[in-house]
MARNU-634671 format. One record per atom (N, C-alpha, C): residue in one letter; x, y, z. Coordinates in steps of 0.02 Angstrom, whole numbers, plus 50000, padded with zeros to 5 digits. Each point is the difference from the previous one (the first is absolute). Layout:
N
AXYZ ...
This chain:
303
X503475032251607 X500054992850013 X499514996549953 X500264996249978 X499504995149937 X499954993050050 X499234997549982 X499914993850021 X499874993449958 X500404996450020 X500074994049943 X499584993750015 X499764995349926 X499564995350023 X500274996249953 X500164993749988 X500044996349944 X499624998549966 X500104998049919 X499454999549947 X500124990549973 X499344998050001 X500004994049964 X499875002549928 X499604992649971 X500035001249935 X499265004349975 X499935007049994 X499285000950014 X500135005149914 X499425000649995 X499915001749920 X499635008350006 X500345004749988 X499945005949984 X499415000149964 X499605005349985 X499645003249951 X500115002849921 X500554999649999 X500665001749942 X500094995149993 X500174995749945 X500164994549981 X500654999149990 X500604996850012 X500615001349968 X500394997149983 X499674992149984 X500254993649966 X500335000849935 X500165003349989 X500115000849927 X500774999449991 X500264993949984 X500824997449993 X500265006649955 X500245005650027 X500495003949968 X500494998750031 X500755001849957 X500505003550024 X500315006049988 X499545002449961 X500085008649992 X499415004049988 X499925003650026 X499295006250007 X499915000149931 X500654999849954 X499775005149933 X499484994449933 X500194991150038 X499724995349949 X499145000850014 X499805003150074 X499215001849984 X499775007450032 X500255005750005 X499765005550031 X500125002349957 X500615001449930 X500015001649934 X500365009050022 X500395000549964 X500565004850011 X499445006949960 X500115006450024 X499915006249960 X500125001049960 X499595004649942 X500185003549942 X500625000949977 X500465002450071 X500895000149981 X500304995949996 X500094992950008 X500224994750011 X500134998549916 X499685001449965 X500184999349912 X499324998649980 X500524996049923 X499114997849976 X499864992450010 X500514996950021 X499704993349983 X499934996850084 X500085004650054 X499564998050063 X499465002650009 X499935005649954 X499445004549986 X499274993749963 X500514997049966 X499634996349953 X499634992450035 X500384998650056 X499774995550045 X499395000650062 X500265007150024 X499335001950025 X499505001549952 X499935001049968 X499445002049961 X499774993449962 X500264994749998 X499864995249982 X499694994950047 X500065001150056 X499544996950076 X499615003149986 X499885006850001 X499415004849981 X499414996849981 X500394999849941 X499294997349923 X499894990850056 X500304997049981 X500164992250024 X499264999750071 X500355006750059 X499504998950035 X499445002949980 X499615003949955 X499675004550006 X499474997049944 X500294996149959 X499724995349954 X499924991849969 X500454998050051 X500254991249994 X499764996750062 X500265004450056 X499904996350068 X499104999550014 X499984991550016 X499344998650023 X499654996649922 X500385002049961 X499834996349913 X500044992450004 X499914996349982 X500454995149957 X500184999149926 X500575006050003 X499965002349937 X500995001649993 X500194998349937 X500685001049998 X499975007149926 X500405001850011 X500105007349922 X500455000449956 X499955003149959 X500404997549944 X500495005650014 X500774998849984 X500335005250003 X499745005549958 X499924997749936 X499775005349980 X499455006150025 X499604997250034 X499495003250045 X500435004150062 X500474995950020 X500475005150053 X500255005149955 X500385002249970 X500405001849949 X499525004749974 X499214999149967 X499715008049982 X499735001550075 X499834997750053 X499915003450050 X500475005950035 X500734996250004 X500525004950033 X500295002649964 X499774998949925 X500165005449962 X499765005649982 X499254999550021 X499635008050024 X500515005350045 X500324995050040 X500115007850059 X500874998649975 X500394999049930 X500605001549995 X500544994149986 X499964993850040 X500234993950030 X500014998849903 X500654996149999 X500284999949898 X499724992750044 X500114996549921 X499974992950000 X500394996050025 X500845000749986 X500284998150035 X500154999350083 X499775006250020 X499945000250091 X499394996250004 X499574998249977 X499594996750003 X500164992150001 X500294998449950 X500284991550006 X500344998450032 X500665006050029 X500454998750044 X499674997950056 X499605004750041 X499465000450064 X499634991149993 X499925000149956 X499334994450001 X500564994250020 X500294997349959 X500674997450010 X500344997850062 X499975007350019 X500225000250068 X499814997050057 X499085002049993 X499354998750049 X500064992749994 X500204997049957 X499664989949986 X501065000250045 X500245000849994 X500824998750023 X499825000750077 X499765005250052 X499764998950051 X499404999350008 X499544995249980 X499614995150022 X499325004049990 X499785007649977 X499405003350006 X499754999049948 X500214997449932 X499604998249971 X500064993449942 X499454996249975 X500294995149975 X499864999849920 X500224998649944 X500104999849943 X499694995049979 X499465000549950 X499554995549973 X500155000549916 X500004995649949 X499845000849943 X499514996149970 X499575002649935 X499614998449967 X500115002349921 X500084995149941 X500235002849944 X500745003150000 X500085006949981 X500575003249999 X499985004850064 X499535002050009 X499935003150061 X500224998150069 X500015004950040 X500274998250062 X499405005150051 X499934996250058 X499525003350040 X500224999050091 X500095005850020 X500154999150091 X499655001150040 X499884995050042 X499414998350084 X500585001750057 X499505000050043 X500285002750040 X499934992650049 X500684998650043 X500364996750041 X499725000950068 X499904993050040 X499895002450074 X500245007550050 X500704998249962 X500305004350036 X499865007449997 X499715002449914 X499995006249990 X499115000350029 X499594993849990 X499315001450051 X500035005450059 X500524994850043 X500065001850071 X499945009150005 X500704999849951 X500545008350000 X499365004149991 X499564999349932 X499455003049966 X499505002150063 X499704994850043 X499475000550017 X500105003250075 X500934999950010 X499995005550070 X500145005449991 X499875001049915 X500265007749958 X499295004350030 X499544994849966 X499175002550025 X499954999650058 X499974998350032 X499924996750089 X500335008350013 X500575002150003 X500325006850031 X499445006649971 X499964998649903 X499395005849998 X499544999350022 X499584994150012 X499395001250006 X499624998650061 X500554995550062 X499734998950058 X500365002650020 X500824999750019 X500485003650047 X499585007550001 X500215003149944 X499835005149984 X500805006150038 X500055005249967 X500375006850009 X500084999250093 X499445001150031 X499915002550054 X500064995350054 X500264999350047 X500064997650074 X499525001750056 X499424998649983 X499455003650064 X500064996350046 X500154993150009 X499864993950052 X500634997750030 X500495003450028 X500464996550029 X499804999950069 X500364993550002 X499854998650087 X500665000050054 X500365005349971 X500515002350040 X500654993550021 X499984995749945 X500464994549999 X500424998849954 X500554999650015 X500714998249943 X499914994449999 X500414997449949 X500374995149961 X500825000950014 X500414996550033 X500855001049995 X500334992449997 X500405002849951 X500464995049971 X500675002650020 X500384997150052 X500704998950000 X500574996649963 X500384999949972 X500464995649969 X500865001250004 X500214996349994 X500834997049984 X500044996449955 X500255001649944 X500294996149964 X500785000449979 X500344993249979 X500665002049993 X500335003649954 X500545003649995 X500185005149971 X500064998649935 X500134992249963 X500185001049948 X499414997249946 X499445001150035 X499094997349996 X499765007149968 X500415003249930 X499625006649984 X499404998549949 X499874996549970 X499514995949964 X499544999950048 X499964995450038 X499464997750058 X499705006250042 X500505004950019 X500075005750021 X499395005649959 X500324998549923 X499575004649962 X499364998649994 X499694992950012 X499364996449959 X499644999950079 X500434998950042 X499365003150079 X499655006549994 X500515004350003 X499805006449994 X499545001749935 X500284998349955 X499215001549944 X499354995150030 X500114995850007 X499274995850040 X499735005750071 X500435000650027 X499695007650067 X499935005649971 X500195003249942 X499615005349977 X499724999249969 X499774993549957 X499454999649969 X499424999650032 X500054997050079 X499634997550049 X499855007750057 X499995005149953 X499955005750048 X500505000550078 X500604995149978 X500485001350072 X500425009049988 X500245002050041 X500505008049986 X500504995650077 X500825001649990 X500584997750029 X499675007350062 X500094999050068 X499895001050046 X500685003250020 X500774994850014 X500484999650010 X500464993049958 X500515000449990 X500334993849983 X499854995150011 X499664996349966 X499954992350032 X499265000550025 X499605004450000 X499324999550019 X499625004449968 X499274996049981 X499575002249945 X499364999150031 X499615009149982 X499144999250024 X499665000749960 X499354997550018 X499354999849930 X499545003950043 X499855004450007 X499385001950062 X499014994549950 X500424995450018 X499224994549982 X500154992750013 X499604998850008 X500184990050013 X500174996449912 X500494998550001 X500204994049939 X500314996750035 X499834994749941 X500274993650021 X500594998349961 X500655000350052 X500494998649974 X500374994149967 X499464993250043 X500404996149978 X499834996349916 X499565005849990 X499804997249930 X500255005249954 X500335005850026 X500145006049974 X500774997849967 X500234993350046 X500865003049977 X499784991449971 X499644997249985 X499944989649975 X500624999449953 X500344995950025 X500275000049901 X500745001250015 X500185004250036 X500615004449996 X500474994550064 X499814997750045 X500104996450054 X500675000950050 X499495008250019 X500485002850065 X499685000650077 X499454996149979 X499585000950068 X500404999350059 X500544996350006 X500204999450051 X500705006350044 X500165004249922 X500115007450027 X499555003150012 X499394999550013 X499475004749998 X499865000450091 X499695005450031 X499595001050059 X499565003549982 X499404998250011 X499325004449982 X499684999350055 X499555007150008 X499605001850078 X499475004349956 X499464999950066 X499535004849983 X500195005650063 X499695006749992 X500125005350030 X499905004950007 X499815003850072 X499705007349999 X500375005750025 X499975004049965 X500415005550009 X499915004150064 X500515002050057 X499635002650057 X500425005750027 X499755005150051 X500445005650016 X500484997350016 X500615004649984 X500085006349987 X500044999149926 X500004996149951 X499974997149949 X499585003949945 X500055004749967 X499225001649946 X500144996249945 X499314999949974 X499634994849950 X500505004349928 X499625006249999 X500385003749931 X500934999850012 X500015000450039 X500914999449994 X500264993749968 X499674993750031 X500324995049990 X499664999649915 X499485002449963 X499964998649931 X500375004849983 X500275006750017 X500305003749943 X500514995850004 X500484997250070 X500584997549976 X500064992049964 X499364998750006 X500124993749935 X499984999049957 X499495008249984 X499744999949908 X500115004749996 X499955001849939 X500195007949967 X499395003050004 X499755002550030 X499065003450006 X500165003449940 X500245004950008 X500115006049929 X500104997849940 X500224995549993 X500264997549951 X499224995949965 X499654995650031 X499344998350000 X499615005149985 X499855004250031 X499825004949983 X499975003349938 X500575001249982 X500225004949939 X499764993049956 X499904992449990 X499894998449955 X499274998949984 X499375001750056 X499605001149991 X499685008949957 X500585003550023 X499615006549964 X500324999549931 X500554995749965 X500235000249940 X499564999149978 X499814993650015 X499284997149972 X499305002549996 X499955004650047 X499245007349986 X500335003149931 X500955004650009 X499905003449936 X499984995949947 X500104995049989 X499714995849923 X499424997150013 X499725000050020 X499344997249995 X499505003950029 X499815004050036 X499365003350029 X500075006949950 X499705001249950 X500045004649949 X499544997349964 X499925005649944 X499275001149961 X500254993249941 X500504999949989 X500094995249942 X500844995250014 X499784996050045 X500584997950028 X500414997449960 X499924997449935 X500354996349947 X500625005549964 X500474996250001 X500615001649935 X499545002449922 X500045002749988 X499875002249916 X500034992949960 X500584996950016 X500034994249942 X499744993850039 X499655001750036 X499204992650027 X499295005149999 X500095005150001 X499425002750011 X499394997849952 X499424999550052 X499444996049954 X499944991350000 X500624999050020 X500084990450007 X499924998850067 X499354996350002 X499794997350086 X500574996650016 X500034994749955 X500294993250014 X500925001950052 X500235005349920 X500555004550037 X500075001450070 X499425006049991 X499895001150067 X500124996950066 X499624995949985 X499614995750070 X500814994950014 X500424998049942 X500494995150008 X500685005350039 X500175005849986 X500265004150018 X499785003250101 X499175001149987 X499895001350071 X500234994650044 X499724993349975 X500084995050065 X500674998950007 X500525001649943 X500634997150031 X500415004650040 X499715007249957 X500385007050063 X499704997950074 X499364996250014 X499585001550080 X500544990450027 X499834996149955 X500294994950047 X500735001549998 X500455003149951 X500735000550040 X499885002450079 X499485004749984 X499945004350054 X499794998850056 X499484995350008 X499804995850061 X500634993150035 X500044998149958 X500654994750016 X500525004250023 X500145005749992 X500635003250033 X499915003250059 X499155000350011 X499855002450059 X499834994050060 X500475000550063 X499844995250032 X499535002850059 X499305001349969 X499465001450043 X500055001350060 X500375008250013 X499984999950063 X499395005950026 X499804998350084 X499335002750022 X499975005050002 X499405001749963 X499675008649965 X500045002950092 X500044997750062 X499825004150026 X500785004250039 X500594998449982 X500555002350029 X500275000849926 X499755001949951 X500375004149930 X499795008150003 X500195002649967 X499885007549999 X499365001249959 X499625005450046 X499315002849958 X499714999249959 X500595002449948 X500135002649935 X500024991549966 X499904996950036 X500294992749934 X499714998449969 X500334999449925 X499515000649929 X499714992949967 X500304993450045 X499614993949991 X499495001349974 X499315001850031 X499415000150019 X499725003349933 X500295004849994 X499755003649919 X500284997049947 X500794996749998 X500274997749924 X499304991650015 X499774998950049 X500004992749986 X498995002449980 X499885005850002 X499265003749970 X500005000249921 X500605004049982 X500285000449957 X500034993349939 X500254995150030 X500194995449956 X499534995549998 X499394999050044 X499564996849990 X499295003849956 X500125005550018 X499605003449933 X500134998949926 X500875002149984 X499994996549948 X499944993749982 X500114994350043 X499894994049973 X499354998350006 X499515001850041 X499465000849967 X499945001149957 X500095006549960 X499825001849924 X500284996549940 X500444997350029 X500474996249940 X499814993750010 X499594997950017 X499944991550030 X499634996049914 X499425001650013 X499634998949943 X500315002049910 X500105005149991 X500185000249944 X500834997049993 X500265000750040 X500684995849987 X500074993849980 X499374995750041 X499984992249997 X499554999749905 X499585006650004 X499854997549928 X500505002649958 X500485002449996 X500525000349969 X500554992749981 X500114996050082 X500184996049994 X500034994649973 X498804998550008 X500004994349964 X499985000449928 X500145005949984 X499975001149909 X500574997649974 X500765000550059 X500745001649978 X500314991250033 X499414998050034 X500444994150016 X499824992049957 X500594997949979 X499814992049963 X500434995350074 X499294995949994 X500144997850075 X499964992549979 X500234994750047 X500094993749994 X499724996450075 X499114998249966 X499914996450099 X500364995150012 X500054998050061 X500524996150016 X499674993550047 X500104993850007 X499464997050019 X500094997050076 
C-alpha cells in the first residue's frame, strides 16, 4: 500500500529548470552516438570547464584547436557551434574578421546544473528520506510530440515509468517547474509518497529503472578510467584532453543516473568508487589543463 500526499510548488535540491525538450540538447549522447554529438558534448565540456563564470566570449578558432586535440575535424566543429547559437546555448559575437562565442542564459543554467550533479549531488544517495515524487498523466493520443518532450523532462528529472501513465523519482522535485514551458499541467497529477507493506522499496526501483543497466554504466567507466594510464595513445600526455574527455564520460554519466538510494542498491555498487575515481583525476588534471587553456584561448571580454 503506498501513501499519498499532494505536492505544491516546492523546490528540490536538484535543480531542474532547465527549458529542454530533449535529454540529448544538455546530458550529451556517448562516444557511439557519432562524431558530431560526440562533438557537442565535449563542447559543454570545455564551455563549462573554462567559460562558465568568465565574462569572456572565444574565438572559434580557440574551440576548433581545443576539440581538435581529442579528434573533433573543423568542420564538426562549426557545424556544433552553429548549432549551439540555433538553440539558444550560445551567442555569436564578432570583432574584425573573427568570430567569438559566450555563452547564453540558457546554456548558464544547463552548465552550472552540469556542476551542481558533480560536485554537490554527487554519485551517491546517502540521504533519502524515504519519499517519492509521482507524476500521473493522460495525454491525448495524437499528442506524440508533447508525449515525447514530458518524458525527456521526467528522465532528465531522475523520474523511471512505474506503470503506464505513472512516473517515480524516489526524491522531492518540483514539478511544476520541471515540465514550465510545455503547458500540460493540467494533464498532470502529482503527489508525494511512502512506500509501505506489503510493498518493497527495491522492487518498486528495479521495476522503474534498469538497476543493471546503471550499474554496468558505472563499471564501463572504472574499465576506462581507473588504470595506470587512463588516456587513448593519441591524447596521452594532454591534460587539457584528458580532463575534457573525463568530465564528459562522468556527466553523461551522472545525468543518466537518476540518483537512486545507496541504501536499497546492491553491495557491490560501483557509484562510490567510479565517482573516487573521477575526482582523482580531475583533480590532477585541473591545474595544468587550465594552463593549457589559457595559452590556447583568444578570448573577447564582454561587457
Amino acid at each position: 500500500m503506498t501513501h499519498f500526499s499532494g505536492v505544491g510548488n516546492t523546490r528540490s535540491p536538484r535543480a531542474y529548470a532547465v527549458p529542454v525538450t530533449s535529454v540529448d540538447v544538455v546530458a550529451g549522447p556517448t562516444a557511439e552516438s557519432g562524431p558530431e554529438p560526440r562533438t557537442q558534448s565535449l563542447m559543454l565540456t570545455f564551455f563549462g570547464a573554462h567559460v562558465l563564470g568568465r565574462p569572456i566570449a572565444v574565438s572559434s578558432g580557440s574551440v576548433i584547436a581545443a576539440l581538435g586535440r581529442l579528434g573533433s575535424t573543423e568542420e564538426a566543429v562549426r557545424t556544433t557551434l552553429n548549432r549551439m547559437v540555433k538553440r539558444g546555448l550560445l551567442e555569436r559575437r564578432r570583432q574584425g574578421r573573427k568570430t567569438y562565442f559566450g555563452l547564453t542564459p540558457h546554456a548558464v543554467q544547463v552548465l552550472t546544473d552540469g556542476r551542481d550533479r558533480i560536485w554537490r549531488t554527487g554519485a551517491v544517495n546517502r540521504d533519502w528520506d524515504g519519499r517519492w515524487t509521482m507524476v500521473g498523466f493522460s495525454l491525448p493520443e495524437a499528442w506524440s510530440r508533447e508525449r515525447h518532450d514530458l518524458r525527456s523532462r521526467l528522465i532528465w528529472a531522475g523520474f523511471g515509468p512505474l506503470q503506464n501513465g505513472l512516473w517515480v523519482a524516489p526524491a522531492r522535485v518540483d514539478v511544476r517547474e520541471m515540465v514550465a514551458g510545455l503547458g500540460l499541467e493540467p494533464y498532470l497529477r502529482v503527489f508525494r509518497a511512502e512506500v509501505e507493506t506489503p510493498t518493497d522499496v527495491r522492487e518498486v526501483l528495479e521495476q522503474a529503472f534498469d538497476v543493471p543497466a546503471i550499474g554496468a554504466r558505472y563499471r564501463a567507466f572504472l574499465e576506462r578510467w581507473d588504470r595506470t594510464d587512463p588516456l587513448p595513445a593519441a591524447v596521452s600526455g594532454d591534460e587539457l584532453a584528458g580532463q575534457l574527455l573525463l568530465h564528459t564520460d562522468w556527466l553523461d554519466l551522472v545525468r543518466r543516473d537518476p540518483h537512486l538510494p545507496a541504501e536499497h542498491l546492491p553491495a557491490d555498487w560501483p557509484a562510490a568508487q567510479a565517482e573516487t575515481v573521477f575526482r582523482g583525476l580531475a583533480s590532477r588534471w585541473e591545474r595544468p589543463a587550465a594552463l593549457v587553456a589559457a595559452r590556447l584561448l583568444d578570448t573577447l571580454t564582454l561587457d
